[in-house]
N, C-alpha and C positions, 0 to 999 in steps of 0.2 A: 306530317307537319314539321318533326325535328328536320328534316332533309332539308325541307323551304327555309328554315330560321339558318342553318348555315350557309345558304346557297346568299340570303342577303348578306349575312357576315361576311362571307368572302368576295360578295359584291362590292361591300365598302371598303375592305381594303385592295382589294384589286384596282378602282377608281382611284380610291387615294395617292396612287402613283400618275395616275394620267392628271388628276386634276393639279396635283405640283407641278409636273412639267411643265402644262398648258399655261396655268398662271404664268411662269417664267418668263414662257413665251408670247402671253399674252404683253406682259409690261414693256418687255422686247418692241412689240408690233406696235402699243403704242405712242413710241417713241420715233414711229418710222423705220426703225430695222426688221430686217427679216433675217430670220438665225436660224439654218437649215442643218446645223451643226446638234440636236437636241441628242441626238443618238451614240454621236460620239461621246458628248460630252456628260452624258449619264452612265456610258459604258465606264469612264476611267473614275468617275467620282463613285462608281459601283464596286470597282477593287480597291480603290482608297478607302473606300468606310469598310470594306471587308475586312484587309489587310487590319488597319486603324483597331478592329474587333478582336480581332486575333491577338493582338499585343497587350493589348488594354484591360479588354472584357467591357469595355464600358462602350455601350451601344450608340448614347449620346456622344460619342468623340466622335464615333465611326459619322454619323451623320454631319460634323463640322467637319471633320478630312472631306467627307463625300462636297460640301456646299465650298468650301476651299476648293479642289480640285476644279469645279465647275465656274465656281469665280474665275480662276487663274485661265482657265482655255478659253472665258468669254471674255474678259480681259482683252487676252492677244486677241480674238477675232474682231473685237472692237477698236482697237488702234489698229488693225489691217482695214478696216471699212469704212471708217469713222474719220482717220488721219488721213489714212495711204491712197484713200478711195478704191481699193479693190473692188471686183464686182462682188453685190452681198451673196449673191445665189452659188455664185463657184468657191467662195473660201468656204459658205456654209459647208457646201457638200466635201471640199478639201478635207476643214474638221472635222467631221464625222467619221469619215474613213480613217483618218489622224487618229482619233479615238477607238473606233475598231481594231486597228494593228497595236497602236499601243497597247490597249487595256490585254489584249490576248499574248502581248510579249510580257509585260508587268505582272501576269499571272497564273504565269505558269508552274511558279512552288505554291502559290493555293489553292492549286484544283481540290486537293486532298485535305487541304483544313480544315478544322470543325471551329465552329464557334458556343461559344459557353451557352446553353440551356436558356432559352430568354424568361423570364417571369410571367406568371398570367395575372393580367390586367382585370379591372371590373369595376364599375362603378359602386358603391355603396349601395345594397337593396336595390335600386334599377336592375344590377348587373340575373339579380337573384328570382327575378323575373320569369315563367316558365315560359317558352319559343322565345318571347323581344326579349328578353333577358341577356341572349347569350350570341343574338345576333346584332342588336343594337349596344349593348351595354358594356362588352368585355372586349371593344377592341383598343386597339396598342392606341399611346396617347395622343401620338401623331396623325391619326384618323379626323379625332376633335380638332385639333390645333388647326389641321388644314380648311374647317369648316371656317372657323375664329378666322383665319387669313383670308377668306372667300370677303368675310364679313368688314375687317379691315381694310380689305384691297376696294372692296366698294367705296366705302366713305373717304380712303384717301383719292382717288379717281374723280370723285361725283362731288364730292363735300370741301375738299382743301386747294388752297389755291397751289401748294407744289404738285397735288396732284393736275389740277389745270395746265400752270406749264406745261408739266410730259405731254397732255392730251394736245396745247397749242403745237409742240414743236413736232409731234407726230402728223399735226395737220398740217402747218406751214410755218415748216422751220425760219425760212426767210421772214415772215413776220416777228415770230420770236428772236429773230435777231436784229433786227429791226430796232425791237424794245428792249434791247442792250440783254438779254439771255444768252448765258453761254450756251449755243446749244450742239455742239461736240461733246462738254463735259457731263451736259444730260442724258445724251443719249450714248454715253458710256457707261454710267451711273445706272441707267436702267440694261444695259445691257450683260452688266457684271450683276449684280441686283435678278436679274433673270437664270442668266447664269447658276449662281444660286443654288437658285430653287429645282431647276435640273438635276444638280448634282443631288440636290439633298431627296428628290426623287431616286436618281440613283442609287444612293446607299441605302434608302430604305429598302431598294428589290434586294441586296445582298445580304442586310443585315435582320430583317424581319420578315420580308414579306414571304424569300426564299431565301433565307438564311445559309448561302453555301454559295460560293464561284464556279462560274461555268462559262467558259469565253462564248460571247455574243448571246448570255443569257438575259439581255435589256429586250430584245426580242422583237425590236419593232416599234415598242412603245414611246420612241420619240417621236417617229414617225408619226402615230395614234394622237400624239397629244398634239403636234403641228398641225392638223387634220381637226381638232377641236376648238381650237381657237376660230376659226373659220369658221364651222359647223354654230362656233356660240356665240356669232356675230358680236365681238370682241367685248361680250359682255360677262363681267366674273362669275355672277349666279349662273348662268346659263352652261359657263366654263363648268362648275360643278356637275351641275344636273348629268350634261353631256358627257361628263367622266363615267358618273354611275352608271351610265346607259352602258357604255362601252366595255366598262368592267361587269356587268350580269353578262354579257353576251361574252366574252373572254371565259368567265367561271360556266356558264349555260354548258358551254362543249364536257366541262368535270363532271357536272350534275348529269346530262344526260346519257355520258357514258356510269357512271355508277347506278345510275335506274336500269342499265339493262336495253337501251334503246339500241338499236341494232339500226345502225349506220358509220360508217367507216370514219376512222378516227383521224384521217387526214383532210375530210369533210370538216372536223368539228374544228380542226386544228384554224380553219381559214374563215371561220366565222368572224372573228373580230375584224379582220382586215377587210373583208365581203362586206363586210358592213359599213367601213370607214367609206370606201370607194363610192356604196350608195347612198350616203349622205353627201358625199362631197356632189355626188352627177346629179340630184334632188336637189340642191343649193345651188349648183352652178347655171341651173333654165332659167335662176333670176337675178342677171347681172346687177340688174338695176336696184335691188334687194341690199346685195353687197356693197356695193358702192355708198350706197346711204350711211352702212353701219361702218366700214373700213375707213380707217386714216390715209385721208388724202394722199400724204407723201411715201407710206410706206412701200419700201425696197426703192426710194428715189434715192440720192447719195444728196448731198448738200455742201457746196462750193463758198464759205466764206465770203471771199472777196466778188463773187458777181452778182 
């Protein structure tokens, strides 16, 4: 039973990472941009909050370098798509690689760094709980916060009228501009805003989740979380859920190799990704599914003056 209480512990934080990025990218998509950059852009905001760690000790800085760094590259990809009209799908993949070469040039004197001993966390008496205790109760505080953002990103979506804007100008910008909405400066706004939340995914892989650098240790999981967006039919709670999933099946390969299961460890290695692919080919037999849930204009570009 201890095995299963840690195997959901390290479910929730292993999610915890996909469900920030996916968020990001979710506010991203509802604004009509597609930002195929999630990889790169978590890789450099990943040595940023590392680095940021190293200097500091102070783990909350490392997470504002990491959502800083990730602002800043979603920034420029946003006045390259948004202004310049670049196509969104080639600058996405441009930054990502951008971010790959950078981050492994940028960290190259902290392959070897250690970072200070993080604190153990725990809820008051929940934490002390025997199995839920120490699988629900004692993780980092960023695990909660990211449920709390699930819960906010709802009610500004569903509940507020700026959340409506972003949803109108994701559907049709031209109507929202129409009704005198800036809607360049919106769908910057959520693009940097998206941004974000990447990076701060980011630094949490380097500074907690695997607290150490390792060039190209993001691993895919932007990829994972672009892939979840879709999968949670551009819905936040769903976005969650579908994190969790993704993260047991990520930790499932840990678990089954320390019980002794005798199967080849480059098998377990491709479970998450095996899985993304068969979600995506399950969701894609119904076009017509998607379409209902997907904003109208997104990856359209938007021309002002026609």
């Amino acid at each position: 039973m201890e095995s299963y209480a840690l195997l959901i512990g390290a479910t929730l934080s292993a999610g915890t990472v996909l469900a920030i990025a996916a968020l990001g990218l979710l506010i991203n998509e509802k604004a009509g941009i597609v930002n195929l950059g999630a990889e790169g852009m978590m890789l450099c905001a990943a040595i940023a909050g590392f680095a940021t760690v190293v200097h500091t000790g102070n783990t909350w800085l490392g997470f504002a370098a990491g959502m800083a760094a990730g602002a800043l590259l979603a920034a420029i990809f946003g006045v390259l798509v948004i202004w310049l009209n670049t196509n969104q799908y080639a600058t996405g993949l441009a930054l990502s690689l951008f971010g790959v070469g950078f981050s492994a040039f940028a960290g190259i004197s902290y392959v070897q760094a250690k970072l200070p001993e993080l604190p153990k966390y725990a809820i008051p008496v929940l934490g002390d709980i025997p199995l839920v205790g120490p699988a629900l109760f004692q993780q980092h505080p960023l695990v909660y916060l990211t449920m709390l953002l699930v819960v906010a990103l709802v009610w500004f979506l569903y509940r507020s009228r700026a959340g409506l804007v972003l949803r109108s100008v994701g559907e049709s910008p031209e109507s929202a501009h129409a009704l005198g909405y800036p809607v360049r400066r919106i769908r910057l706004l959520a693009v940097v805003a998206g941004g974000a939340l990447c990076g701060l995914a980011g630094a949490y892989i380097s500074t907690v989740y695997t607290p150490l650098w390792v060039e190209g240790m993001v691993a895919g999981r932007g990829w994972i979380a672009l892939a979840l967006t879709t999968f949670a039919t551009w819905r936040p709670a769903r976005v969650l859920l579908g994190a969790y999933l993704f993260g047991g099946v990520t930790m499932l390969q840990f678990h089954l190799q320390a019980t002794g299961v005798q199967v080849a460890s480059q098998l377990l290695s491709m479970l998450p990704y095996l899985a993304t692919i068969v979600v995506l080919a399950l969701i894609s037999r119904n076009p017509t599914w998607i379409r209902v849930n997907m904003p109208a204009s997104l990856g359209k570009p938007f021309y002002p003056g026609s």
